[in-house]
N, C-alpha and C positions, 0 to 999 in steps of 0.2 A: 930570789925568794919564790918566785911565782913558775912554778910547772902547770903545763895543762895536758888532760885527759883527754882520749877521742871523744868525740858529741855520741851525745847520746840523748835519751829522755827523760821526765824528770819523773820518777816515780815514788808512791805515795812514803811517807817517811813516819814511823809508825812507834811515831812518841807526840807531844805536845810542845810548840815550840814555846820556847821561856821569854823572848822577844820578840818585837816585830816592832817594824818601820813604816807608816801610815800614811798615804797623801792626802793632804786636805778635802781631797774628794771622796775619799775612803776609797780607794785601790791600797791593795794591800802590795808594800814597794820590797822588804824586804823581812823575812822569817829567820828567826833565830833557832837554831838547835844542837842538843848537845849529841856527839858520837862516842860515845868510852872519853878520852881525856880530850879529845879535839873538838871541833866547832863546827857546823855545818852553815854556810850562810844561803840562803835561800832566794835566788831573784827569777819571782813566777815568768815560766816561757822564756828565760832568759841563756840562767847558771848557776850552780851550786860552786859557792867554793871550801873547800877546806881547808881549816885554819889550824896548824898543831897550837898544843896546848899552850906553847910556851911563845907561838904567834911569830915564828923566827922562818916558815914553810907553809907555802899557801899551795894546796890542787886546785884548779879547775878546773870541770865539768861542763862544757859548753853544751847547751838544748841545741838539737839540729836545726842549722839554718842562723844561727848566732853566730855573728861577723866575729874573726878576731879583733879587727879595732872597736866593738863595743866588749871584749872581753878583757883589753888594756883596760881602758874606758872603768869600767866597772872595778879591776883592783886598784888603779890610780886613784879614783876619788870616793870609794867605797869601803873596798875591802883591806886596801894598804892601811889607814889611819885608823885601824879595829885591831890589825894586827900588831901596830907598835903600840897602840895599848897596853895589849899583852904583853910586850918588853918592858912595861915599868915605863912608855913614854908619855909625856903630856902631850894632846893632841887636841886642836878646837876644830868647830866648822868656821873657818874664816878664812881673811886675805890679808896681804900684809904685803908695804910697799917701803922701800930704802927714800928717804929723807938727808939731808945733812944734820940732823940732829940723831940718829939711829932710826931702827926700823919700828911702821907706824902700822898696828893691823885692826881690821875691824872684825867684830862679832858682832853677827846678829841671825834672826832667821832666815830662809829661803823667800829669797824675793826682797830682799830688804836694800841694796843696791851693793854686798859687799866685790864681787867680780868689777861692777860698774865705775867702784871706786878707784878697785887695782886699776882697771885701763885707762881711767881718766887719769891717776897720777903719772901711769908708765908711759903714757902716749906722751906725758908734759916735760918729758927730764927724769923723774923717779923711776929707777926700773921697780920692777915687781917679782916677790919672792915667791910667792903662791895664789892661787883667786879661791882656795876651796880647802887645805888643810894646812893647819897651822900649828908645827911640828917646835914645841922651845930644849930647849938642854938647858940644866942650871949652870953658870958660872960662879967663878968665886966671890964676884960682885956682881948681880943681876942673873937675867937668860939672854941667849941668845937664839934667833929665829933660823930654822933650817930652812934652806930652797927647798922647793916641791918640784913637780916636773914647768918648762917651758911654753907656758899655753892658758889663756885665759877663757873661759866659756862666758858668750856673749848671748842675748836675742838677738835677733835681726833688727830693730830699734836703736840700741846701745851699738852693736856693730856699725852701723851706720854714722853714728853720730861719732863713735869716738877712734877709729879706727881706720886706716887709710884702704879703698877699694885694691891695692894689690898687694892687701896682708897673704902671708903665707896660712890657709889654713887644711886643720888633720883631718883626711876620711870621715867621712858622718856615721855617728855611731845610732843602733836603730830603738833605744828609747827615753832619748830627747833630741827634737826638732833647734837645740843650740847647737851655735858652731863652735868648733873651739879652733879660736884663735893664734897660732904659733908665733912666740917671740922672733923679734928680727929689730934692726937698727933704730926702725919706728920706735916697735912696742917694746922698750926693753925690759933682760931676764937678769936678773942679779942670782948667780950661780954659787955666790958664796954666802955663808952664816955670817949675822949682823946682830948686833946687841941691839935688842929691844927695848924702844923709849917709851911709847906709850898704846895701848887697846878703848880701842873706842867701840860702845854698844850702839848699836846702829837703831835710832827710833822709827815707827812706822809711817813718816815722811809727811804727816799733819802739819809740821810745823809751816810758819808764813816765812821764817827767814834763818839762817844758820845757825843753832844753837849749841853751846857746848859744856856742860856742868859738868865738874867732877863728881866724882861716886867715891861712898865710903867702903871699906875694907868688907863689910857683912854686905854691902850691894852689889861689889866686882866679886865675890864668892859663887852667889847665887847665880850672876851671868856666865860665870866660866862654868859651873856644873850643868846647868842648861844646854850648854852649846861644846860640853865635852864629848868625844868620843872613847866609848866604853864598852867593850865589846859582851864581857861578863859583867851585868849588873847585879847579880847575885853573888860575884864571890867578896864575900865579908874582908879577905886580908886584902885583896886587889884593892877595891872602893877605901878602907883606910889608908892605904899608903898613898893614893889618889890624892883624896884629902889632905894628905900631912904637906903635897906638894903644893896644894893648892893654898894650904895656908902660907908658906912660903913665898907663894907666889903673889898675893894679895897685900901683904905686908908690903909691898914697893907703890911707891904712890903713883900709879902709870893708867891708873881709869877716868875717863869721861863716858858721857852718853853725848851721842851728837846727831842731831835731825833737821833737817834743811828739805827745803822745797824739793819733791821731785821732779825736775825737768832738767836736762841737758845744759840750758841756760846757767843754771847755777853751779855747774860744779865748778868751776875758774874761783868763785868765794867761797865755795867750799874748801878748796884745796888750797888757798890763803889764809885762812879762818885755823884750819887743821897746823900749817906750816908755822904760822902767828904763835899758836898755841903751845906749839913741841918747844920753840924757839925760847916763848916763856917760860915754861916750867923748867928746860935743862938750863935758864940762867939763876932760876930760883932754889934749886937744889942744890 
């Protein structure tokens, strides 16, 4: 899917972009804009990529001096899950890890521990399917979760703590200071689709001790529009048949919220708490 152009500069682009992507610091991360029927995606000093309309053909455009491994980097966990949008795919920002009861994934914001989660389960027995997009297909009964690529992005903190000092990891890409971590015997990759038991919305980590409520139908709605990935927020037929899935998808009883102490220490209860949980609901269903 992904062709790239010779580098070149990024020159001024002379319409008004319809999106953009913001970092809590206000750096502006990424600029949305439209070309005739295609998509320009815009990452300042970085690369422009373009996306065809039908999001099936991605160009990139690399700024000189932009590494090819931050130009993987950027369609892997950027550009790729904007483009299956445009396929008509459901797409979240999250992580999702294999269980004995089906595959377990969490949503929530950046910084919220969803990566932290993946490694702590994969590093215990659970491999992991994705730490960053979370790709479902409907089945005849349920969905199931697609693998992403092999490789989890860590802090230096979390690396530490949950990951063994002679993990395999990928070339460092130059705009974030995370490593990313490659699957291996440790950390394992679960390469195949796995029916999905249940999504948990990850809280902002106040809590004193592991919590876990379920969520109603009109509450897991509003967390998956939140943390979907949508390339055109402006086209009217896209965003409904988005929805029509998404009600679909809400109608299965598969939500909790769940917020636990953050520190290292806890996650061994957390990941019992999580396990406890799947174990009850799939014998109650």
């Amino acid at each position: 899917m992904l062709k790239c152009g010779e580098k070149t500069i990024q020159e001024k682009i002379d319409c008004v972009p319809f999106h953009r992507w913001i970092f809590n610091d206000g750096q502006i991360w990424t600029l949305f804009y439209r070309r005739g029927e295609s998509f320009v995606l815009r990452f300042p000093d970085l690369a422009d990529f373009e996306v065809a309309a039908d999001g099936f053909s991605v160009l990139a455009h690399p700024v000189v001096g932009t590494s090819s491994n931050t130009i993987t980097h950027l369609y892997l966990n950027q550009v790729l899950p904007l483009a299956l949008s445009r396929q008509g795919k459901l797409v979240f920002h999250g992580s999702a890890v294999q269980t004995p009861f089906g595959v377990t994934a969490f949503l929530g914001e950046s910084g919220r521990g969803k990566s932290t989660l993946a490694a702590s389960f994969a590093s215990s027995g659970c491999r992991f399917l994705t730490d960053d997009c979370l790709l479902l297909e409907k089945l005849d009964r349920g969905f199931s979760v697609q693998p992403s690529h092999p490789s989890i992005r860590l802090w230096d903190d979390s690396r530490e703590a949950l990951v063994h000092a002679s993990a395999p990891l990928a070339p460092p890409v130059q705009h974030t200071p995370k490593a990313r971590i490659l699957s291996d015997d440790v950390l394992a990759f679960c390469d195949v689709a796995q029916p999905l038991r249940n999504i948990y919305f990850l809280g902002d980590g106040c809590a004193s001790e592991v919590s876990i409520t379920p969520m109603s139908p009109s509450e897991a709605l509003i967390g998956l529009v939140n943390h979907s990935f949508l390339l055109d927020i402006e086209a009217r037929d896209a965003i409904a048949a988005h929805f029509e899935e998404l009600t679909q998808l809400v109608a299965l009883p598969l939500y909790f919220r769940l917020d636990y102490p953050r520190h290292y220490a806890a996650l061994p209860s957390v990941r019992e708490a999580i396990l406890k949980n799947a174990s009850m609901d799939i014998h109650a269903s």
